[in-house]
C-alpha positions as CSV (number, residue, x, y, z in Angstrom):
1,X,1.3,-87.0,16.2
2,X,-1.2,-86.1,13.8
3,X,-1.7,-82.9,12.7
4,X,-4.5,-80.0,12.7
5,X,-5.1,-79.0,9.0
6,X,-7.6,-76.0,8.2
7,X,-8.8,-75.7,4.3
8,X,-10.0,-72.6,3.3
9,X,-12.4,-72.7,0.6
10,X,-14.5,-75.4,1.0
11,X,-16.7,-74.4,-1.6
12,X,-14.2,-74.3,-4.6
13,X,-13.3,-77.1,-7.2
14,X,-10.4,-78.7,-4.9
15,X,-11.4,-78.6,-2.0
16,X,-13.3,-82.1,-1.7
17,X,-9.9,-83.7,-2.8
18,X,-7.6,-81.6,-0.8
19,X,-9.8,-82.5,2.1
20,X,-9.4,-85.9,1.3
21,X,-5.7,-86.0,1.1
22,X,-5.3,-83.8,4.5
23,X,-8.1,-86.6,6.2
24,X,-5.2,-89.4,5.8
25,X,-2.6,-87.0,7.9
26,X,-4.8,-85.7,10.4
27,X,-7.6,-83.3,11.9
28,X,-9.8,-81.7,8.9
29,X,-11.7,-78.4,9.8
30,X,-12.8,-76.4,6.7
31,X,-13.9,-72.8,6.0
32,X,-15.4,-70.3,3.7
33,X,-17.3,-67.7,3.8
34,X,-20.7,-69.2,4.1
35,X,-19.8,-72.5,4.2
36,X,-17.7,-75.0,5.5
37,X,-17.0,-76.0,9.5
38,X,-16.7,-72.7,10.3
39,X,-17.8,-69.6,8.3
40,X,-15.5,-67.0,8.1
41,X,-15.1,-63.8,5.3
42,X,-11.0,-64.7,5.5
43,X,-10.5,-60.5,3.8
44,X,-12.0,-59.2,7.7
45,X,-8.3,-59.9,9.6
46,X,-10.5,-59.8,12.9
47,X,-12.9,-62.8,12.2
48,X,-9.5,-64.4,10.6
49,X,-8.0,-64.2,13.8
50,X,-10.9,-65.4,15.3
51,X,-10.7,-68.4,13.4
52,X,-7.0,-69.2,14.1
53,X,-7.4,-68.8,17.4
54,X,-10.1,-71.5,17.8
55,X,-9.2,-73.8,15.3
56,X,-5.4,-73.7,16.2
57,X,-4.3,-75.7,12.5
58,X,-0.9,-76.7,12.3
59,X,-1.4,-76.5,8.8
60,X,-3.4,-74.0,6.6
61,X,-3.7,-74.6,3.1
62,X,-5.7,-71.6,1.7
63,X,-7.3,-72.8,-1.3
64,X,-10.0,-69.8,-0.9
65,X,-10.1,-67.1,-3.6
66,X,-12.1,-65.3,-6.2
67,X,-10.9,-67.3,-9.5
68,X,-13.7,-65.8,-12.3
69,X,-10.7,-63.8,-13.9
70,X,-13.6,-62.2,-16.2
71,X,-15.6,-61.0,-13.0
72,X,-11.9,-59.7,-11.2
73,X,-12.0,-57.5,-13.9
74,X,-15.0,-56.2,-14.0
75,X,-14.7,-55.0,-9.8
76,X,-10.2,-55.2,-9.2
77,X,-11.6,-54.0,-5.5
78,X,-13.6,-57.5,-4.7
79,X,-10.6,-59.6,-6.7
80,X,-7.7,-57.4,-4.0
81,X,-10.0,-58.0,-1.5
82,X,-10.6,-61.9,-2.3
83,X,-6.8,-62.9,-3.5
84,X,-4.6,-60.9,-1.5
85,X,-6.4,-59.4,1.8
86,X,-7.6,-63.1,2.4
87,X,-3.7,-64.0,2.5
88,X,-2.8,-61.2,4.0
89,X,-5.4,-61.7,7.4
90,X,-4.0,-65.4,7.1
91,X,-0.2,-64.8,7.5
92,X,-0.3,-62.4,9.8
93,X,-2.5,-63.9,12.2
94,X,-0.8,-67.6,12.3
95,X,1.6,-68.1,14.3
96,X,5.3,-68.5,12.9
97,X,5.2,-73.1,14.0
98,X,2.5,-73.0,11.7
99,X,2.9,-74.1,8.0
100,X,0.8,-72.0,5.7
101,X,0.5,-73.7,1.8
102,X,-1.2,-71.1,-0.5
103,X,-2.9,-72.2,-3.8
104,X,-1.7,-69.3,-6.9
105,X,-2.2,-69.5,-10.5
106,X,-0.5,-69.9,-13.7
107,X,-2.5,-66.7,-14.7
108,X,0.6,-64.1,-13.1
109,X,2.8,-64.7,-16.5
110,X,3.0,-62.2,-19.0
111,X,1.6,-63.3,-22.4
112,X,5.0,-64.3,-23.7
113,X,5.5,-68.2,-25.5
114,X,6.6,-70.4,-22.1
115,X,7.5,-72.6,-20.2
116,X,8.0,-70.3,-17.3
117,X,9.8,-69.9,-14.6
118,X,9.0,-68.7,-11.2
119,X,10.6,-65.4,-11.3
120,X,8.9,-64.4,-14.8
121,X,6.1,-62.7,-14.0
122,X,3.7,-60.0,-15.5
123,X,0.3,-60.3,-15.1
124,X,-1.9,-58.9,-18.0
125,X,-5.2,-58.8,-16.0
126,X,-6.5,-58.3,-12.5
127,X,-7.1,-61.7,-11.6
128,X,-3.1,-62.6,-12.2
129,X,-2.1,-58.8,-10.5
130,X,-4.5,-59.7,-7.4
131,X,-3.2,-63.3,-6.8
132,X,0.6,-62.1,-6.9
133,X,-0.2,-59.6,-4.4
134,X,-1.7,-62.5,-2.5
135,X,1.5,-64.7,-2.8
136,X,3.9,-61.6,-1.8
137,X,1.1,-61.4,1.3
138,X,1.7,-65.3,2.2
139,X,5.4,-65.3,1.9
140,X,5.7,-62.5,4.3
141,X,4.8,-65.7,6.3
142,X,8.2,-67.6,7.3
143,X,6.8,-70.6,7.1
144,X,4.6,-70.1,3.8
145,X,4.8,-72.2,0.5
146,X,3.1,-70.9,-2.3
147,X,2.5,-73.3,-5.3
148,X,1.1,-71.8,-8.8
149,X,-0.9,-74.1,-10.6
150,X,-4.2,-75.4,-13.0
151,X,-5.5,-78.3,-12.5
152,X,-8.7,-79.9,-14.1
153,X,-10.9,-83.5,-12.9
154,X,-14.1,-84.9,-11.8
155,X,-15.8,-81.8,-9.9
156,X,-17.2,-82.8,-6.6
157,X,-19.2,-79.5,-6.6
158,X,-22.6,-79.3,-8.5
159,X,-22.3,-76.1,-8.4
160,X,-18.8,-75.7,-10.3
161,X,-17.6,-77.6,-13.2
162,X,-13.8,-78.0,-14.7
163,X,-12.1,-78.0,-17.5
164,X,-12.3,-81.8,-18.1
165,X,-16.1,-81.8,-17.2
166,X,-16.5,-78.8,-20.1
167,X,-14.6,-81.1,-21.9
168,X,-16.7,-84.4,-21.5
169,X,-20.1,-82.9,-21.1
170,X,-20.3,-81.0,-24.2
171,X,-18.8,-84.2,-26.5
172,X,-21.2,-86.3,-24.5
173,X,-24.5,-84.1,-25.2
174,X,-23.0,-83.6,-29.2
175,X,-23.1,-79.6,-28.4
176,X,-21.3,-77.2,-31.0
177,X,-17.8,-76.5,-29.2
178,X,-14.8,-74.7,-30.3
179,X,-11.8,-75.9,-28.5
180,X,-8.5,-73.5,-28.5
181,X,-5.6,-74.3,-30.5
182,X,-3.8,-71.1,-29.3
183,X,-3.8,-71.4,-25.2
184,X,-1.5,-74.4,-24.2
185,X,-1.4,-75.0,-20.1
186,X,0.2,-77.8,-18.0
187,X,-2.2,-78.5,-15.7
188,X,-2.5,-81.5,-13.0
189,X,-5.4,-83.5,-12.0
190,X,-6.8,-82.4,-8.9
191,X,-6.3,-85.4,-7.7
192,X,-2.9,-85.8,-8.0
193,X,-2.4,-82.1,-6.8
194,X,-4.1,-82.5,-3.8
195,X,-1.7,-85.3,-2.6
196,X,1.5,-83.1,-3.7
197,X,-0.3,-80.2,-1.8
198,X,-0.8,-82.3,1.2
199,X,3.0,-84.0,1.0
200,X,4.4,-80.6,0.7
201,X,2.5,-79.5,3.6
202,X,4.6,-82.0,5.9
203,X,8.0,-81.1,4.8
204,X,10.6,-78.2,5.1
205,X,9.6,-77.0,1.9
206,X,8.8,-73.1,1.4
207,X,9.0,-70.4,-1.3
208,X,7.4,-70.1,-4.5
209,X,7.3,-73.2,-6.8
210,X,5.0,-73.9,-9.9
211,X,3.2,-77.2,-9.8
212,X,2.0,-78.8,-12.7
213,X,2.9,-81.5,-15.4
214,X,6.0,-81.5,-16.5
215,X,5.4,-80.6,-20.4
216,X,1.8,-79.4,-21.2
217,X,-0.1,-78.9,-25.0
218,X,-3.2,-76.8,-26.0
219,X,-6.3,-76.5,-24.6
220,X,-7.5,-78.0,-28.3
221,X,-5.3,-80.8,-27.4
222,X,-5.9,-81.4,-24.3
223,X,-9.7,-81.5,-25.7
224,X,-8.9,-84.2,-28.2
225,X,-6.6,-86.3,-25.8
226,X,-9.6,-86.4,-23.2
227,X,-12.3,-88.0,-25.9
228,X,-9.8,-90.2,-26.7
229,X,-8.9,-91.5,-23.5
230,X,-12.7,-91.5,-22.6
231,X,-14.0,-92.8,-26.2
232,X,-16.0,-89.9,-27.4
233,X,-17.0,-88.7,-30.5
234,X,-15.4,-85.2,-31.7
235,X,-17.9,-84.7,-35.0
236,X,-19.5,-81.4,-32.7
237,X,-16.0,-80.0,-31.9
238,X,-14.3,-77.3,-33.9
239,X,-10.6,-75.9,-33.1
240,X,-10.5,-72.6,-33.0
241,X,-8.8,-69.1,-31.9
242,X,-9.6,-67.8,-28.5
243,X,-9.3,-64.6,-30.1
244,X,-12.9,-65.1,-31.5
245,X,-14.4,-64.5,-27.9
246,X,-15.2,-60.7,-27.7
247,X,-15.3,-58.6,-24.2
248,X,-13.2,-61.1,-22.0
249,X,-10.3,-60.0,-19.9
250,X,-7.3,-60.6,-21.3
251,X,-5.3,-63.7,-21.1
252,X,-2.0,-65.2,-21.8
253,X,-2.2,-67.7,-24.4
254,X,0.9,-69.3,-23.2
255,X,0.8,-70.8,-18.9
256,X,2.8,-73.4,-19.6
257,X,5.1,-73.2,-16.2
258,X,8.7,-74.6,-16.1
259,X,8.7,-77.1,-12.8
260,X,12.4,-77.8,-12.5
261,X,12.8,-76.0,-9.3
262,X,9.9,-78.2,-7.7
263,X,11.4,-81.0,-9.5
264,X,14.7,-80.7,-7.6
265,X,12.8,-79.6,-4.7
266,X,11.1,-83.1,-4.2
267,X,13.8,-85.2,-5.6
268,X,11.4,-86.8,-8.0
269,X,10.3,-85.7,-11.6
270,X,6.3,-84.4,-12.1
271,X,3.8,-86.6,-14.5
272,X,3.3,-85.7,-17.9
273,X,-0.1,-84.6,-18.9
274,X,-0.7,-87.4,-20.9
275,X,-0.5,-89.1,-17.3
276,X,-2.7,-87.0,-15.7
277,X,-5.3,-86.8,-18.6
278,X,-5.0,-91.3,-17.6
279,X,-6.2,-90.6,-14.2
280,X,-9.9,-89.4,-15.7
């Protein structure tokens, strides 16, 4: 029988392909705040129940958040009430049969040289603090799988732009860039994450996993091996130190994640980035 699947935050970067993936298993209604099939502020726990109520999903992947760790900082009260109230309202208002999947970030490890597991975490700014409180909040959920991730890809959005677009549209237009050398990730197309998301959706599987490639490199790297793979000249790109960028939040400069316990989890090992960096 094919299965009811809401998506919250139809407005972000992965949404189009977790969309997508959830259309080949069933029923696709989508939400956000002023957006989506039905509008809903997901941090008001009435109009959250609201929304359960009518939509009546099987499965819930909340994808919805506020992901501008620079702008979390600036206002912790709109980051609580956008990473962890949102997941809050969600897992106490679905009921139990239902399978809630909630989208996290590498960004709740302390700045200390990786890979990391799932149990190492300190988060050096608001955006990582809020989104752990908003995992803690969804696995108060039995049925709740939370998966930490980045992820980069063709955006779908013209109003947002990833990594890899960064990447491609400033080599492209020959604009000064300076990639860092000294922040290394593991992250997974979007592509291929929405499919794990949507898999993982339909099986037994719940806890807290990370969910990216299996090895990872710098964001200088990465840089390099995407103008490669896509033919593009590097004469405007400079590697550099992200410490030269004043008044940010602060960051770890190592989210590489350890995925062994996915790994074992789904019986099958994750891509390298290399591979994923392929599917651009």
């Amino acid at each position: 029988m094919a299965r009811r699947w809401l998506i919250t935050g139809s407005t972000g970067l992965l949404a189009d392909y977790l969309i997508a993936a959830a259309a080949e298993r069933g029923e696709v209604i989508t939400t956000a705040r002023e957006a989506g099939d039905r509008k809903c502020n997901l941090s008001n726990a009435a109009e959250t129940r609201a929304l359960l109520n009518d939509v009546a999903p099987d499965i819930v992947v909340h994808a919805a958040g506020l992901t501008d760790v620079d702008r979390c900082e600036r206002d912790p009260a709109a980051a609580f009430a956008g990473n962890r109230d949102t997941a809050t309202n969600l897992a106490a208002a679905l009921p139990t049969s239902a399978r809630l999947v909630a989208i996290s970030t590498d960004q709740v490890y302390p700045n200390l040289p990786g890979p990391h597991r799932e149990q190492e975490v300190a988060p050096v700014n608001v955006y990582g603090q809020s989104k752990l409180a908003g995992e803690q909040a969804a696995l108060a959920h039995p049925n709740a799988l939370v998966l930490r991730t980045n992820f980069f890809g063709p955006s779908h959005n013209k109003r947002r732009q990833s990594l890899s677009d960064f990447v491609v549209a400033s080599l492209t237009e020959g604009k000064p860039v300076t990639f860092f050398a000294d922040v290394l990730f593991s992250p997974l197309h979007m592509a291929t994450l929405a499919d794990l998301v949507a898999a993982a959706a339909e099986m037994d599987l719940t806890g807290l996993f990370n969910a990216g490639c299996r090895d990872g490199m710098s964001k200088a790297d990465f840089a390099l091996a995407v103008a490669r793979h896509l033919g593009l000249q590097t004469a405007s790109a400079m590697v550099g130190s992200s410490q030269s960028l004043a008044g940010r939040a602060p960051r770890p400069s190592d989210l590489r994640m350890d995925v062994g316990r996915l790994e074992s989890a789904l019986g099958r090992r994750m891509p390298t980035l290399d591979h994923e960096i392929g599917r651009l």
